[in-house]
BAZA-368690 format. One record per residue (C-alpha): x, y, z. Coordinates in pm, 1 decimal, decimal comma, padded with zeros to 6 digits. Layout:
! BAZA-368690
PT       px       py       pz
PT        X        Y        Z
...
END
This chain:
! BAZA-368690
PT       px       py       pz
PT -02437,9 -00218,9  00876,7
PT -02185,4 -00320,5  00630,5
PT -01878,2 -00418,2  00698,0
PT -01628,4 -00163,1  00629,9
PT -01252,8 -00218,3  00469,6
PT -00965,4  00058,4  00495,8
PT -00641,4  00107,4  00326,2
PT -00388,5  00357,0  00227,3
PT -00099,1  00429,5  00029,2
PT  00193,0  00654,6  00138,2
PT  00276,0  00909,0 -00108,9
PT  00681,1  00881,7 -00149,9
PT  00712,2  00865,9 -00486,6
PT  00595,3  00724,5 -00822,5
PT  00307,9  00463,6 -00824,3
PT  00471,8  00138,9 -00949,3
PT  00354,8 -00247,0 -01058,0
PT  00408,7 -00348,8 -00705,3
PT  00144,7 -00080,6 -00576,6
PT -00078,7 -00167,5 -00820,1
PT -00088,4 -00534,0 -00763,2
PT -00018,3 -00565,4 -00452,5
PT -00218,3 -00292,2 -00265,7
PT -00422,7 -00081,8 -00504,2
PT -00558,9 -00369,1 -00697,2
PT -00707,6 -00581,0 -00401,8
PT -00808,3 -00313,7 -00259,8
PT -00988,4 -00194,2 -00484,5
PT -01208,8 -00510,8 -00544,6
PT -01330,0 -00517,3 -00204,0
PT -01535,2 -00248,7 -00318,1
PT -01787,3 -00482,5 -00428,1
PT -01867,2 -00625,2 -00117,0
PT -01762,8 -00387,3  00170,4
PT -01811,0 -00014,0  00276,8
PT -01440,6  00102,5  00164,4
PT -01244,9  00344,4  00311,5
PT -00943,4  00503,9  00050,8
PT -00706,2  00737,4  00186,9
PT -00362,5  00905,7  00068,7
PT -00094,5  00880,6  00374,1
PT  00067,4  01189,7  00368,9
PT  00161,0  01249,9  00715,4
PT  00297,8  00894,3  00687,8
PT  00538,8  00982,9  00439,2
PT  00666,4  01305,8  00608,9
PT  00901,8  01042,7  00802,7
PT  01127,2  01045,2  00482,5
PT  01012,0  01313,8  00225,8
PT  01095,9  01677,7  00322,5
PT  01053,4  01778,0  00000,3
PT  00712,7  02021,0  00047,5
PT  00704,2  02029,0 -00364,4
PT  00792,7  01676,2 -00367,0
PT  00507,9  01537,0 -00127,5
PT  00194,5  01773,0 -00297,0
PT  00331,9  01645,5 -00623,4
PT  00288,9  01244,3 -00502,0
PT  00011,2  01285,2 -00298,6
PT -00200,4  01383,2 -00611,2
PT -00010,5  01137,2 -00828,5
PT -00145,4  00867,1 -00606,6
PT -00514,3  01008,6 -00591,2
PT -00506,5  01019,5 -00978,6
PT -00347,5  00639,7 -00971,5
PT -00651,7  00514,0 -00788,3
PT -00890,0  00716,0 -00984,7
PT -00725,7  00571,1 -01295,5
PT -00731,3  00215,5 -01170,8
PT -01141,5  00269,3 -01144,7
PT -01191,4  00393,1 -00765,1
PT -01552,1  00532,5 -00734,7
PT -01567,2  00830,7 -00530,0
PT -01902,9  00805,8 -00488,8
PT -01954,0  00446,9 -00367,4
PT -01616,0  00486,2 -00138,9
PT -01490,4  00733,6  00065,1
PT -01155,8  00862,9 -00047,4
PT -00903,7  01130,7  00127,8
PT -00597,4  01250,3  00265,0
PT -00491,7  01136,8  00578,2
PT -00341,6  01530,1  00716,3
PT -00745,4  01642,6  00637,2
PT -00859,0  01453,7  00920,8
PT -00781,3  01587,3  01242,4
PT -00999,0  01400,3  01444,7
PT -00726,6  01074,8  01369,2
PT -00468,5  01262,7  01535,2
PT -00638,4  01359,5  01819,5
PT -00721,3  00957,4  01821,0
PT -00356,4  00910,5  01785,9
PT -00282,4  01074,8  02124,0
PT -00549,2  00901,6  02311,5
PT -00403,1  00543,9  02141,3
PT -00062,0  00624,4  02239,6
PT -00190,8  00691,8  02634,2
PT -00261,0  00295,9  02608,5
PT  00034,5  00179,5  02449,7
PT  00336,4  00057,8  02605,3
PT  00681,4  00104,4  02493,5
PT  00755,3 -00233,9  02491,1
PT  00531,7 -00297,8  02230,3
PT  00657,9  00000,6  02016,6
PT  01036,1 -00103,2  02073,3
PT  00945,0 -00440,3  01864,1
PT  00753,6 -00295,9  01572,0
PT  00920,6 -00435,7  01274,9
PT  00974,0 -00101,7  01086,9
PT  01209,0  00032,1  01412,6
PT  01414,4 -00294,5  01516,0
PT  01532,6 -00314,9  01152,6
PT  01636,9  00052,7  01170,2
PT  01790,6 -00015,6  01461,5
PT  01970,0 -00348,1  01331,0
PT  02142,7 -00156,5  01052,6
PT  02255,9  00102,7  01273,3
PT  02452,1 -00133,8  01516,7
PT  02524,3 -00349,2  01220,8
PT  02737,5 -00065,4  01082,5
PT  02856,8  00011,8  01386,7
PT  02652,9  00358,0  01443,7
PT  02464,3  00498,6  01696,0
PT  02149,5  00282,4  01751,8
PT  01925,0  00529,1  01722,0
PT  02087,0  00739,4  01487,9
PT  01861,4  00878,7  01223,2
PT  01575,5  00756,5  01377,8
PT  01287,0  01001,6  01472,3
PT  00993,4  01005,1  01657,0
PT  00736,2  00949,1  01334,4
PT  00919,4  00628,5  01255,1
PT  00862,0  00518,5  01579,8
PT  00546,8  00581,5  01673,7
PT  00446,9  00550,1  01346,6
PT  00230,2  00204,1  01472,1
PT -00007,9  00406,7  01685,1
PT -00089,1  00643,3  01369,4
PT -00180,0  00354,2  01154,5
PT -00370,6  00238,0  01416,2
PT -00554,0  00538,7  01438,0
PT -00623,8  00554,3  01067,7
PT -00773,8  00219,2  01081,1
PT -00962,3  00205,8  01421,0
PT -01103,7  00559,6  01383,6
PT -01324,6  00460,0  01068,3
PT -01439,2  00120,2  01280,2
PT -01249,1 -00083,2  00996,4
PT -01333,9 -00442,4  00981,3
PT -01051,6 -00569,6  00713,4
PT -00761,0 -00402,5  00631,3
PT -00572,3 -00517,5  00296,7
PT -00199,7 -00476,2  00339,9
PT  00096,6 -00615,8  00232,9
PT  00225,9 -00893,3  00433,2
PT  00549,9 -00639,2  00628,0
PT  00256,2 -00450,2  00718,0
PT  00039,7 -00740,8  00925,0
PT  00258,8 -00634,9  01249,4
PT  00088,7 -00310,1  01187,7
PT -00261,4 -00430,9  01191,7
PT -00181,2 -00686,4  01515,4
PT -00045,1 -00362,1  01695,7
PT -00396,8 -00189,0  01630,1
PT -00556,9 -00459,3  01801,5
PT -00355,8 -00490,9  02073,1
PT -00431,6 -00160,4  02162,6
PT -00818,0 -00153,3  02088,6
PT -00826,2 -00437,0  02336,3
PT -00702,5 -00280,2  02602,9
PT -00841,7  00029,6  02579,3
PT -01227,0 -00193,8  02557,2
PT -01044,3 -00408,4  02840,1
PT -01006,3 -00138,3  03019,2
PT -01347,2  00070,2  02996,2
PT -01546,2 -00236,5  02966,7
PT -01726,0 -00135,6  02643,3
PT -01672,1 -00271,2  02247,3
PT -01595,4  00047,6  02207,7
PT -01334,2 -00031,7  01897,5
PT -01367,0 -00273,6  01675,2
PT -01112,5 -00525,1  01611,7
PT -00964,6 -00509,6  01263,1
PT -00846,1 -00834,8  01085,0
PT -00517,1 -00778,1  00809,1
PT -00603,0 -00907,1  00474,7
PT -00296,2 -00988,0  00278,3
PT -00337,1 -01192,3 -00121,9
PT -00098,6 -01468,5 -00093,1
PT -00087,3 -01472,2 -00465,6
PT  00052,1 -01129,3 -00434,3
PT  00233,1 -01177,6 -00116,0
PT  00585,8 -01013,0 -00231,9
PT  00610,7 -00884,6 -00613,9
PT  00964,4 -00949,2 -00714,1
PT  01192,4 -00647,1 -00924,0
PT  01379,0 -00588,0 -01180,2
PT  01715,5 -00806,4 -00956,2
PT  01472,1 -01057,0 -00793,0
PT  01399,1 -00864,8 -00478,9
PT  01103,3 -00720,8 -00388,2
PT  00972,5 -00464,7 -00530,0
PT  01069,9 -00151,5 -00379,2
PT  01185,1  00245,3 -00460,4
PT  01472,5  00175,4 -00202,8
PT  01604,2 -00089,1 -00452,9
PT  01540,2  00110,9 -00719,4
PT  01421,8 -00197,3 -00898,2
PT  01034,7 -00082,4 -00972,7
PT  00846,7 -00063,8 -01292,8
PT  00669,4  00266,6 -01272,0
PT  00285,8  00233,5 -01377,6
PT  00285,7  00506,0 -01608,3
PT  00532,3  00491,3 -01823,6
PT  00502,9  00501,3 -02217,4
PT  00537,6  00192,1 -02410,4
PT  00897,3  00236,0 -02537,3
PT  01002,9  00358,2 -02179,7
PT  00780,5  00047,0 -02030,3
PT  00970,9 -00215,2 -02296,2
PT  01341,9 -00078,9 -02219,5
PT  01204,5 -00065,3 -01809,6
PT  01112,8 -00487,1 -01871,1
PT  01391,1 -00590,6 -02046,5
PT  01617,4 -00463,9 -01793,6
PT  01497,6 -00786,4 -01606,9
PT  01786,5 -00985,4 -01439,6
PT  01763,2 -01341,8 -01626,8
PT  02013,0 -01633,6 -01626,9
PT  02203,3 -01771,5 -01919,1
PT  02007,0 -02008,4 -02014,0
PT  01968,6 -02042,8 -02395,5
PT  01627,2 -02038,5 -02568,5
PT  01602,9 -02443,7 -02658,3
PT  01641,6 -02496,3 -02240,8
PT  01370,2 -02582,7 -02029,7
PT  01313,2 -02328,8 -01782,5
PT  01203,2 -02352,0 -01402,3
PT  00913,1 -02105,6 -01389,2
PT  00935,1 -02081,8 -01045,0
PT  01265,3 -01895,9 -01050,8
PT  01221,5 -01659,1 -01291,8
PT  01117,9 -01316,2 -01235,9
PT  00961,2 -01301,1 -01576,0
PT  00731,7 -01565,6 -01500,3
PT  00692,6 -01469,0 -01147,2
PT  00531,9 -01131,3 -01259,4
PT  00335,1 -01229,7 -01561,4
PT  00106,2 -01484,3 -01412,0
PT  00011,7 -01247,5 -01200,3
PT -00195,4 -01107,1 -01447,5
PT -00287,8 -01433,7 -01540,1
PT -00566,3 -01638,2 -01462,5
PT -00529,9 -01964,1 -01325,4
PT -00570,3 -02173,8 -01663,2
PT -00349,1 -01886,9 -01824,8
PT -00081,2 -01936,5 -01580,0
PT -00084,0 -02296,0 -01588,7
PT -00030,4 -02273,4 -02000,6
PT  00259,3 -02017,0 -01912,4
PT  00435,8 -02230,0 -01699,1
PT  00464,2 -02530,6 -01941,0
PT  00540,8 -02319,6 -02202,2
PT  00890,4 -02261,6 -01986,7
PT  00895,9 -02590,0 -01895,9
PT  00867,2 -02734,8 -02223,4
PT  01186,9 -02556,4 -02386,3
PT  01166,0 -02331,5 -02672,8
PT  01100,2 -02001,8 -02553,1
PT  01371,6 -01771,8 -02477,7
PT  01379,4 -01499,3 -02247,6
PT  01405,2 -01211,8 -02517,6
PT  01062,1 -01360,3 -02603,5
PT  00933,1 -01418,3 -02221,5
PT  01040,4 -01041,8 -02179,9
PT  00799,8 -00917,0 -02480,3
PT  00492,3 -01166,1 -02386,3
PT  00508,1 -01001,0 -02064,5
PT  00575,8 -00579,7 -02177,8
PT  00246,1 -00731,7 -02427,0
PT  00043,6 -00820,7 -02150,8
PT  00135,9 -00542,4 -01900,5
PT  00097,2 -00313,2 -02161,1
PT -00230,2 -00403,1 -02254,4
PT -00319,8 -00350,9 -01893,3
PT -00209,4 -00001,5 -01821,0
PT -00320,5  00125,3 -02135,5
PT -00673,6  00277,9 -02046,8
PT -00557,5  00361,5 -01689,8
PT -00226,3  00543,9 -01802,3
PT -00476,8  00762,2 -02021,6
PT -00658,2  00830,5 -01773,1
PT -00408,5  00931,9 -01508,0
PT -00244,7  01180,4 -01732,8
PT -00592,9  01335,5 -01775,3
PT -00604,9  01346,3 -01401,3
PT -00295,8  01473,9 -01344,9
PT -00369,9  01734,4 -01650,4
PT -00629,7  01910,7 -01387,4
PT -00549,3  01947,0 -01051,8
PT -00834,9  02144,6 -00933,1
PT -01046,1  01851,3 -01027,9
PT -00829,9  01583,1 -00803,1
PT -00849,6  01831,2 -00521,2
PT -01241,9  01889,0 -00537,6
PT -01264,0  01504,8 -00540,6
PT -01058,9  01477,2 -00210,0
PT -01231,7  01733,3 -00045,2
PT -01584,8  01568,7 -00118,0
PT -01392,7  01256,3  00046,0
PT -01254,7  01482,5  00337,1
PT -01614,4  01595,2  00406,7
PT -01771,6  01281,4  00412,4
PT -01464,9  01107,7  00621,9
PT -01502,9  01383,1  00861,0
PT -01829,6  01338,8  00937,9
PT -01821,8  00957,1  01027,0
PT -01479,8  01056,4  01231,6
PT -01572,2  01337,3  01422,7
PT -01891,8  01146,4  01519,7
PT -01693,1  00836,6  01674,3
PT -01437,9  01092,8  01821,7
PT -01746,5  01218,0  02035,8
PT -01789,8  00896,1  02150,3
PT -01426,5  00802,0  02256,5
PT -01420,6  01124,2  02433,7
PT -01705,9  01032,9  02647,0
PT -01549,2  00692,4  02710,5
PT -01263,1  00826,7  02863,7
PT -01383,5  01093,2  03046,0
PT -01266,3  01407,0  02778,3
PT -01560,7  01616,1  02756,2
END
């Protein structure tokens, strides 16, 4: 049997460079060489959108963003998370074998908690129960498909850790490879995609470049790029500049090389860095914006897709739920 890779996107708002490169993309080329496993997160996104118009609106946004970016929904299996029951009923038996302790230092819930004190709240304040627990979901997501690799991000490797922590135990404690252990796969070339201000890439910044946008819109979105004052004769340290730091990665490696002494060498200013990269980008998103809007044109279309994917997800899922059940003694 193949070996199978799994990832997801949450649906909380518009698909931007930083999804694309650093989760759709490389996910998307494992296709070639693993049984793949797409799905749309929309239970994982309830923990901050409460917006019912809101989430149906993203959710197909981001099936028509993969679709657009060349998923094949007939070599991969591609759905929405809330269509599969059987990884809920997963979740339950997961969270059975998980301790606390291991919850309470999840990345995702210290930090909440950290701010909180920081300002001098409540440390739980605004805190619920999805955001907490939302470790044993994901691990659910991933160990109910039997997922070998799972490409995430690299504030998202806790995540995949946490899954096998529990998959251990549970095989530790029944004495059976019952789950299979699933290894993170995070691009270090793509590790953390830098904004508009230098940070990361992120809607909570509000420092994205959305994927979609029309050229004007995409130009005036790129040359709102935080620079320096550096004039145009002045060599330039590539490795500091945001322009640079995004370009090359749709570079290849002799094409980045070239870019980088071209900033290095003096000469080009950043008006001119800003428009090499808006050309490049550009020339990207051009056949994939097309085709989104088409997508997004005809609904009934995006949902027959996912419910082809829901069907065949299902099937492997309920399947392997059978099989945990007997493990444990559920019958």
């Amino acid at each position: 049997m193949a070996l199978r890779a799994l990832t997801g996107i949450k649906p909380t708002g518009e698909p931007h460079v930083g999804n694309w490169l650093g989760a759709i993309r490389p996910a998307l080329e494992l296709a070639s060489s693993y049984d793949t496993f797409y799905f749309i997160a929309d239970y994982h996104a309830l923990n901050s959108i409460y917006d019912a118009d809101a989430l149906r609106k993203n959710t197909l946004s981001i099936a028509a963003t993969y679709l657009a970016f060349g998923l094949d929904p007939g070599r991969s299996i591609f759905y929405r998370q809330s269509e599969i029951p059987e990884v809920f009923e997963l979740a339950w038996i997961l969270a059975c074998f998980t301790p606390k302790g291991l919850m309470n230092r999840a990345h995702s819930y210290k930090d909440s908690v950290a701010k909180n004190v920081e300002a001098g709240r409540d440390p739980d304040q605004n805190i619920n129960m999805g955001l907490y627990s939302y470790p044993v979901l994901m691990a659910a997501d991933i160990l109910i498909f039997s997922a070998n690799l799972v490409p995430v991000g690299a504030d998202q490797k806790q995540h995949v850790e946490i899954a096998r922590d529990i998959a251990e135990r549970i095989n530790h404690n029944y004495k059976t490879a019952l789950f299979v252990l699933p290894e993170p796969k995070i691009d270090d070339h793509v590790k953390t995609i830098v904004g508009l201000d230098g940070r990361k890439m992120s809607k909570s910044y509000d420092n994205t470049i959305p994927l979609f946008l029309e050229e004007k819109p995409l130009l005036k979105r790129i040359n709102q790029i935080v620079t320096n004052s550096q004039a145009p004769e002045e060599p330039k340290d590539p490795e500091q500049s945001s322009i640079f730091n995004l370009h090359k990665l749709l570079l290849s490696g002799p094409e980045e090389e070239a870019l980088r002494s071209r900033y290095r060498a003096g000469g080009l200013g950043w008006g001119h860095a800003k428009k090499d990269y808006f050309e490049a980008l550009n020339a990207r998103l051009q056949g994939p914006r097309k085709e989104y809007q088409r997508l997004m044109s005809d609904p009934a279309a995006l949902e027959a897709i996912l419910a082809q994917g829901r069907d065949k997800a299902r099937a492997k899922a309920s399947v392997f739920l059978d099989t945990v059940r007997s493990t444990i003694g559920i019958r």
